[in-house]
N, C-alpha and C positions, 0 to 999 in steps of 0.2 A: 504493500500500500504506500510506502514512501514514495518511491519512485512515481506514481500515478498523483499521489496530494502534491509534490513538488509540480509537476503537470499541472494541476490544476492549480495551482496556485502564480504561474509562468502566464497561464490561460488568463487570468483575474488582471496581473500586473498589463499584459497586453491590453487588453481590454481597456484598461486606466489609459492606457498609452496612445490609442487612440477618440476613446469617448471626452475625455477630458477637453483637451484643444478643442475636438469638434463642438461641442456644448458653450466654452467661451466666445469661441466663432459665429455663432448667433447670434452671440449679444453685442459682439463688437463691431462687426459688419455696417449695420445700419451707422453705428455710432462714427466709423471709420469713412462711412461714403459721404455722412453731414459733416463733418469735418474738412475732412479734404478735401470733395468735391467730388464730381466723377471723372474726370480727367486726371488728376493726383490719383484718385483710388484706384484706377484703370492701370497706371504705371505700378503703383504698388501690387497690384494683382498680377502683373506681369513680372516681378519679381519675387515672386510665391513662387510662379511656374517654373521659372531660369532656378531657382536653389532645386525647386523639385527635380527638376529636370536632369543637372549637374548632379545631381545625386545618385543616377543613372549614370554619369558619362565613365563609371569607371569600372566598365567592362565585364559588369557580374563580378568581380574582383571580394566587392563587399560578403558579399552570400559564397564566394569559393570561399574566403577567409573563415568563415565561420564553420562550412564542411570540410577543411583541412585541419581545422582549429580539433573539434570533435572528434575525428578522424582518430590523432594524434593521441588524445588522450585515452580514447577507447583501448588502442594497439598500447597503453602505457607510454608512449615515447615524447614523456615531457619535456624531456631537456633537450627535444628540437624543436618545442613552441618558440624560443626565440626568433631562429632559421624566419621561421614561416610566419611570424608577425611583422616582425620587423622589414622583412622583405617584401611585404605585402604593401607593406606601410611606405617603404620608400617608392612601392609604384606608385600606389594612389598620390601621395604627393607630386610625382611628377607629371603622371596626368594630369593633376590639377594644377596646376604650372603651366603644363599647355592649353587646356581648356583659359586659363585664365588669361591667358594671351590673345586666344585664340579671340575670344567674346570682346577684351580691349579693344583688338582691331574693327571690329564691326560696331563700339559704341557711336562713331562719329554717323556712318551711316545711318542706325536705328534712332538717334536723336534728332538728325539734319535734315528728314526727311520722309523715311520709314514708315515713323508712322506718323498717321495724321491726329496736331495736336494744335493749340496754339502755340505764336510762337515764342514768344516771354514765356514760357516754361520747360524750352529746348535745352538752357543752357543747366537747370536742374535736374534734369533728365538725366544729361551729361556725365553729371557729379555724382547721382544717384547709382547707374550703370556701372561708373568705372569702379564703384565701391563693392556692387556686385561682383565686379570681375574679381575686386581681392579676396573675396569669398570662397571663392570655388575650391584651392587647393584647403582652407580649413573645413568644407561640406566633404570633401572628397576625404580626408585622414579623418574625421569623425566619424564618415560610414566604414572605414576599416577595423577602428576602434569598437565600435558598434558589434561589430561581426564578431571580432574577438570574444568581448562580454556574454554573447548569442552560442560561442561556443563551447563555454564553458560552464551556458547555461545561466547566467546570471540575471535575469530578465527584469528581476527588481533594480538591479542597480539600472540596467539600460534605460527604464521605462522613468525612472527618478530623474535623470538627466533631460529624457524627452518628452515629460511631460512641464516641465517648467519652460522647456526651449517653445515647446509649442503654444504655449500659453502666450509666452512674448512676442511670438511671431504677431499677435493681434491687439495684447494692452502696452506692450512697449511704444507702437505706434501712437496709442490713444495718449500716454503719458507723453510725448513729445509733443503732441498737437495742443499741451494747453502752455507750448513756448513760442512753438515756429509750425509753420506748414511744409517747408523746403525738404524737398524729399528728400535730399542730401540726407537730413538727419534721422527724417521719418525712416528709411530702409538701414542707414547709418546702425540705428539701433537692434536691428535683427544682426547685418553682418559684426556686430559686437558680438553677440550671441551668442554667434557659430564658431568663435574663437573662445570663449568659455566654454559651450561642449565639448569642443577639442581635448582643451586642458582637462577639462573633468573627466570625458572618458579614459584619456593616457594616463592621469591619477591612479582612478579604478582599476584600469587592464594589470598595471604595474604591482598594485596590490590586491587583486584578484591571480593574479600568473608571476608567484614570486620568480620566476626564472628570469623573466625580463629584466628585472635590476642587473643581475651581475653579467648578462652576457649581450651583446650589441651585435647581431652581426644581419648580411646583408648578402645573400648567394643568389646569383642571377640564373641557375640552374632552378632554385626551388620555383621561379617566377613560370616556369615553363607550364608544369600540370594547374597553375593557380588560373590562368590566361587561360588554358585551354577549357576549363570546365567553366569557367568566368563569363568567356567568350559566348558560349553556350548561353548561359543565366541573360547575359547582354541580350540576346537576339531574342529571346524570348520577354525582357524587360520593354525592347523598343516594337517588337511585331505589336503586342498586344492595345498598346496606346493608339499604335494606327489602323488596330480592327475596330475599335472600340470608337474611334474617330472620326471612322470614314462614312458611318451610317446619316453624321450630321451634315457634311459635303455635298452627299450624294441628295439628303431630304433636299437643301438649300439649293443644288443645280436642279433639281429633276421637281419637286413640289410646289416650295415655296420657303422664305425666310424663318414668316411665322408659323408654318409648319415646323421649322426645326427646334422652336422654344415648346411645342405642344410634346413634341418628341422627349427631348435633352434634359427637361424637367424633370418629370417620374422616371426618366435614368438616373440623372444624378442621386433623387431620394430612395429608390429602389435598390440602388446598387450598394447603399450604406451597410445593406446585409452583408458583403464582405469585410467587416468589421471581422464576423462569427468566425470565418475561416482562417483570416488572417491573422487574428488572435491564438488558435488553437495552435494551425500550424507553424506559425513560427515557429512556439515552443517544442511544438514536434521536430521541425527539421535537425537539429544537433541530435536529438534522439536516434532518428531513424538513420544517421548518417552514424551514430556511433554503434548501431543493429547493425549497418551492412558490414561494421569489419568482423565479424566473425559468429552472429549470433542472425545470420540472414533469415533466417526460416520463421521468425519471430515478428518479419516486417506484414508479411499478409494480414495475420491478425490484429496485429494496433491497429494499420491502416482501416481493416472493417468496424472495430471497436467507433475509430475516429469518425467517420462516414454517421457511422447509428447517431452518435452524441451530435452531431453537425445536423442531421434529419432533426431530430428530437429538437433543435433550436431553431431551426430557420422557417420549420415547416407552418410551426405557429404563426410566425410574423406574414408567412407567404398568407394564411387563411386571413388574417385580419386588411389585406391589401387586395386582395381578392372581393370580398366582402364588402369595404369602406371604400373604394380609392377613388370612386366617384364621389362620396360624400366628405372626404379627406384636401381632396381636390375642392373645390368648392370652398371650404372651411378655409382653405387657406389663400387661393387665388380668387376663384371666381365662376358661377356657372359655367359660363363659357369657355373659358378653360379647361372645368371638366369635362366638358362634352365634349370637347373634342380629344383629352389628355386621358379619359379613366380608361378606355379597352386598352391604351398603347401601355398606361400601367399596369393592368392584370396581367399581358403577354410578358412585358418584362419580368415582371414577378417572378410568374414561372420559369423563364430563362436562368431569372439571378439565383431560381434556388438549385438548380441542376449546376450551374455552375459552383457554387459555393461545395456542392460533393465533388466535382470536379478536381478541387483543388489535391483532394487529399490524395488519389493516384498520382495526379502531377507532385504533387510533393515530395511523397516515396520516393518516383522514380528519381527526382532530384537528387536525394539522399543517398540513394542508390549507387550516383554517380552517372548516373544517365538522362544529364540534362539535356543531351542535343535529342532526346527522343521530343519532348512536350515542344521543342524549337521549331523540330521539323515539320511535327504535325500544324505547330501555326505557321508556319512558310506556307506548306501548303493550303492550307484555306484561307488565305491572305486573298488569292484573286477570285478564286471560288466564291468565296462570301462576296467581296463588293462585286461581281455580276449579280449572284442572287441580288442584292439589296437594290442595284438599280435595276432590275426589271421589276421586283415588288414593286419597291416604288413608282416607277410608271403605270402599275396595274391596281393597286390598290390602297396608294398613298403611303402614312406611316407605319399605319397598323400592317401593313404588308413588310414595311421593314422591321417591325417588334417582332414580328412573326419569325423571319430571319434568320432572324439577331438569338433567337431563341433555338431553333433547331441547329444554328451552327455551334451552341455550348453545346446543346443534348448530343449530337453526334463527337465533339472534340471526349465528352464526358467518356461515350464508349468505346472509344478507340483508347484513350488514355490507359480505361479499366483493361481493354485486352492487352496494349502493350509492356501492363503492370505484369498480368496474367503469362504473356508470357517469358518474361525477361528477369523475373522475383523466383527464388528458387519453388520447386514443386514440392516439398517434402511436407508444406504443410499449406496444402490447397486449403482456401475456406471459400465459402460464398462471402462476396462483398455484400449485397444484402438478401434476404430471401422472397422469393415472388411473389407469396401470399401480403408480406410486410409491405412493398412496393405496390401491387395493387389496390388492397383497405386502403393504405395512404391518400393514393392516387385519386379513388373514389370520391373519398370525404375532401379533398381538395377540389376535385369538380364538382363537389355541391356545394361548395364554397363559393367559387367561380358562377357558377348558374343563379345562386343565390344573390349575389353583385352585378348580372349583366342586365340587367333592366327588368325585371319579373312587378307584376304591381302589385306591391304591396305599401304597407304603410311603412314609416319606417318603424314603427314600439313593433310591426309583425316580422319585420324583416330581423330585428336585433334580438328576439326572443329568439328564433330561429339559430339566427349566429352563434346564440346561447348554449342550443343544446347541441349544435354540430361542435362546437368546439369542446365541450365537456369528451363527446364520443372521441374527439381529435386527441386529446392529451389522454385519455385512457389508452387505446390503442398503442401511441406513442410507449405508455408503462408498461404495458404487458406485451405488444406484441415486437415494438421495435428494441426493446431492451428487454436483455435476459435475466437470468436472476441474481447476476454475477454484477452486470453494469448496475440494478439497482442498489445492489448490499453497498456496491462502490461508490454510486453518485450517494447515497445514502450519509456512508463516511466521509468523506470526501470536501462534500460541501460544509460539515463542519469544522473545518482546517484548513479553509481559503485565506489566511493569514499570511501576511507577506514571509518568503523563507527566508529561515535564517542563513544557509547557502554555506560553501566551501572555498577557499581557492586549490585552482589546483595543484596539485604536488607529484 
């Protein structure tokens, strides 16, 4: 049970890690665009994107660090954690060295011109960008540091660091704006930020991996397999933003403009459900990467454990969005809005919750070490999908792209599952889930769906309804999608969600 309460307790700190930020971000938003304006707010949103973005430019490097990191300590072989941090660590720096150049160069064009602004506010731009640009090499060594911590499993300290960074990313702003509006200062105070993560995670790493103190060293041979599987995590980091991208391009050439906010809305709120996944797994991947060096046989089974507890969590929120997302909609925008936004939210729904199982084969096979598998599969549905999505789209608007957008997870989902199936050792085959479990689910989730698609009722007959389908929904979930192993578990479990007290390793 250790092992599985530390898990869960990994799951909780994630969770902080991103609910947190996101829940200030609501409150500060509005506060942030009266403030500065929207032209000011526009650049500082553009500079959310460029950290996010840079955070990405170093080549899946961050996530190989943290499955080398794991790796390492599985096999015992501590005393080459040095090797492989440190080496790690002098890439990311110099990639970010050259991204930071790279972005200098291009500041005078993206200020002068680029984009369209006024222009008494070009030369702040200016000063704001190139201050971005000095950011990059400290985003870039703190996502290595990161990985570190992530290898050693430490996810309270990671999450301690990044949930105060992420907080600043939106009152640090607000705190400057009762001095100056000059964006100089306003983003000025994030890339401060980035350079105290920095130090705090090097802190950490060095007193979580006594080794790092006494030994310094820097092998350009280790860098070889960190690139290679990196390289991988990379291509899968950049495919995915531009699958996920291309569906709003194609609404805006092929629909219309405002089609693409009726669309990109109940995406963006739908897709929050990868919180679930990206919480869990995190914490999973140092696991299942420290299972493939020598206890392989052991990955099938987490992986279905994980999949059950991922189902048991998303499926709820998929029925309440199923159910409301027309009157959700509405609530929060407007009629109109919903009427034309609530079916493109159901479809998505469903998409976001096959994908959110999705994640945990891809994960495995990560872990695995066979990241160029989940790369290749999205290479290929790269062109695949955007034909579907612009013929949908000519043929039956957005909802024809949700549509999609939807069968292209559910299919990555079963290709993922076989290629787990066949590439994960055999010696201890399980079912990922079992078909009776998948179809009751499936069931009470279409009458979820049927219950939210226009039926006339009132609403006191519509929400009584949604009453007792969702009692039936979580019962099921207890006894048929969990055994009696995962209840005795979640049982324990959830009573020692308390941050861990944790190890370094030795």
């Amino acid at each position: 049970m250790k092992n599985l309460s530390e898990l869960t307790r990994n799951t909780w700190w994630n969770l902080l890690g991103f609910g947190v930020p996101l829940a200030v971000a609501v409150f500060a938003i509005p506060m942030l665009i009266g403030g500065l304006g929207v032209e000011r707010f526009a650049v500082l949103t553009i500079g959310w994107v460029i950290m996010g973005y840079f955070a990405m430019f170093d080549f899946g490097m961050g996530q190989a660090t943290t499955r080398f990191v794991a790796a390492a300590i599985a096999r015992g072989d501590t005393q080459g954690l040095p090797t492989i941090v440190w080496s790690s660590f002098a890439a990311h720096i110099a990639i970010g060295l050259f991204g930071s150049g790279l972005f200098a160069v291009l500041v005078p064009w993206l200020s002068g011109g680029a984009l369209d602004m006024h222009v008494e506010l070009r030369p702040e731009v200016r000063s704001a960008f190139y201050a971005l640009a000095a950011s990059i090499p400290l985003v870039l060594g703190g996502s290595c540091l990161r990985g570190v911590l992530e290898g050693v499993r430490r996810f309270d300290l990671v999450n301690k660091v990044k949930i105060p960074a992420g907080i600043v990313n939106y009152v640090g702003p607000i705190i400057v704006l009762q001095f100056t509006t000059h964006l100089l200062y306003v983003i000025g105070v994030i890339v401060l930020s980035r350079g105290v993560v920095l130090a705090s995670y090097f802190f950490l790493c060095v007193r979580s991996v006594p080794q790092l103190r006494s030994r310094f060293r820097v092998e350009p041979g280790v860098l070889s397999p960190l690139l290679s599987f990196g390289g991988w995590v990379a291509v899968s980091s950049l495919t995915l933003p531009l699958i996920t991208s291309l569906d709003r391009f194609i609404i805006g050439s092929v629909v219309s403009m405002t089609s693409v906010a009726y669309y990109a809305t109940p995406y963006e709120v739908v897709t929050k459900l990868w919180i679930l996944s990206g919480s869990l797994l995190s914490a999973l991947f140092p696991v299942f990467t420290a299972l493939s060096v020598n206890r392989g046989e052991e990955l099938r089974p987490l992986g279905a454990r994980a999949l059950r507890y991922l189902l048991v969590m998303a499926a709820p929120a998929v029925a309440i969005l199923f159910t409301f997302s027309n009157d959700l909609l509405t609530i929060w925008i407007d009629p109109d809005f919903a009427r034309h936004g609530s079916a493109v939210a159901r479809w998505l729904a469903a998409g976001v919750l096959v994908s959110v199982l999705a994640q945990v084969p891809f994960t495995i096979l990560q872990g695995w070490g066979r990241a160029d598998v989940p790369a290749k599969l999205q290479l290929i549905q790269l062109p695949v999908y955007a034909l579907a999505a612009y013929y949908f789209a000519r043929t039956a608007g957005i909802i024809g792209v949700a549509i999609v957008w939807t069968a292209r997870v559910g299919l990555e989902f079963v290709l993922l599952i076989i290629a787990a199936d066949l590439l994960l050792p055999s010696a201890a085959r399980v079912r990922w889930l079992r078909g009776t479990v998948v179809g009751i689910i499936g069931v009470l989730l279409a009458a979820f769906w049927t219950l939210g698609s226009g039926i006339m009722m009132t609403f006191a007959a519509r929400l009584g309804t949604f009453i007792a389908l969702f009692g039936l929904l979580l019962a099921a979930e207890w006894f048929l999608v969990l055994d009696s192993s995962d209840r005795q578990t979640l049982a324990i479990v959830f009573g020692r969600a308390g941050p861990p007290a944790g190890k370094p390793a030795n």
